[in-house]
Every structure is written in structure tokens, then in C-alpha cells.
Residue, then its C-alpha position, 0 to 999 in steps of 0.5 A: x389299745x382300746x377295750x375292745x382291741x385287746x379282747x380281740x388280741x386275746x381271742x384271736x390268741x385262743x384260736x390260734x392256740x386252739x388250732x394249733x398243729x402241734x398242742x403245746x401246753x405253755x403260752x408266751x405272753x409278749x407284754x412288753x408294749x402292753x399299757x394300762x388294762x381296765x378292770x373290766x379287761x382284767x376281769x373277763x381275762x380272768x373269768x374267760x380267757x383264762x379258763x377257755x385256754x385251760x380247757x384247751x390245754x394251757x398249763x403255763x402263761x410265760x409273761x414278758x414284761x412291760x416296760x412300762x409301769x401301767x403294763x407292769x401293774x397290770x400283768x401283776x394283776x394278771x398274774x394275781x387273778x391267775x395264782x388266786x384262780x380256783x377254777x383252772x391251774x395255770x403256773x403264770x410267771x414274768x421273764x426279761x426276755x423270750x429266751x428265758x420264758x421259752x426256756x421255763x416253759x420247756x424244761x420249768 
């Protein structure tokens, strides 16, 4: 997936989430297929998705994981620059499977 391909997935997350018909607080994140991320991509997701989903009402990011380790390290980053955030508090945690991060964000 190239740079501009996985801020466009991003984005259009944002407006799904932000159109959504029922507001929900908790975003399941399915990386599972999800390779490298340049740092210039963890950054803006740090700096600007993370916020914008924050002023729209996400608390919690449930995090499939990769299964691969360039996906692996970069959903550790991820959630790094999530727990280290100042402007905005998001719980971010990785799950083996959609059960379980759908179980986290309804009942965690």
C-alpha cells in the first residue's frame, strides 16, 4: 500500500466514523494485512487522525494484529504515539481477533 493509499484508508475511516448513524466511542482497527508504515504516515496519524477521531468522539482504538513483523512494528508505533499523545486520550490496545476487540470496546 503506498503513502497516499493508507491516508486515503484513514480518511475515509474518519468519515465513516463521523457519519455514523449511531455514535459509538471505540474503533476497531483490522491490521492484520497492514505492512510497513513510513514515518512520515505514523506521524500524520499521530498528529491528525488521532486527534480528528478524538474531537469526533473516539475513546478507544481495539487494534487487530499484523501478521507480519513490518505491521507488527508499526502498530507498536502506533500505539506508542497513542499512549504518549498529550493532546487527546485514547485507550489503544492490540487483540488476536475481532471477538475479543469488540468484546474490550463493549465491556473494557
Amino acid at each position: 500500500m503506498t503513502s497516499p493509499q493508507l491516508i486515503k484508508l484513514f480518511e475515509n475511516g474518519y468519515k465513516l466514523y463521523t457519519t455514523a448513524v449511531q455514535p459509538n466511542t471505540g474503533v476497531v482497527l483490522n491490521t492484520e494485512k497492514l505492512g510497513a508504515v513510513k514515518k512520515a504516515e505514523q506521524d500524520w496519524l499521530r498528529d491528525t487522525w488521532n486527534l480528528q477521531m478524538y474531537k469526533a468522539g473516539m475513546k478507544k482504538l481495539a487494534i487487530i494484529n499484523a501478521d507480519n513483523i513490518f505491521g507488527e512494528v508499526a502498530i507498536n508505533t502506533l500505539k506508542e504515539n497513542v499512549n504518549q499523545a498529550v493532546r487527546y486520550a485514547i485507550a489503544a490496545k492490540s487483540f488476536k481477533d475481532m471477538k475479543a476487540a469488540h468484546h474490550w470496546l463493549a465491556n473494557g
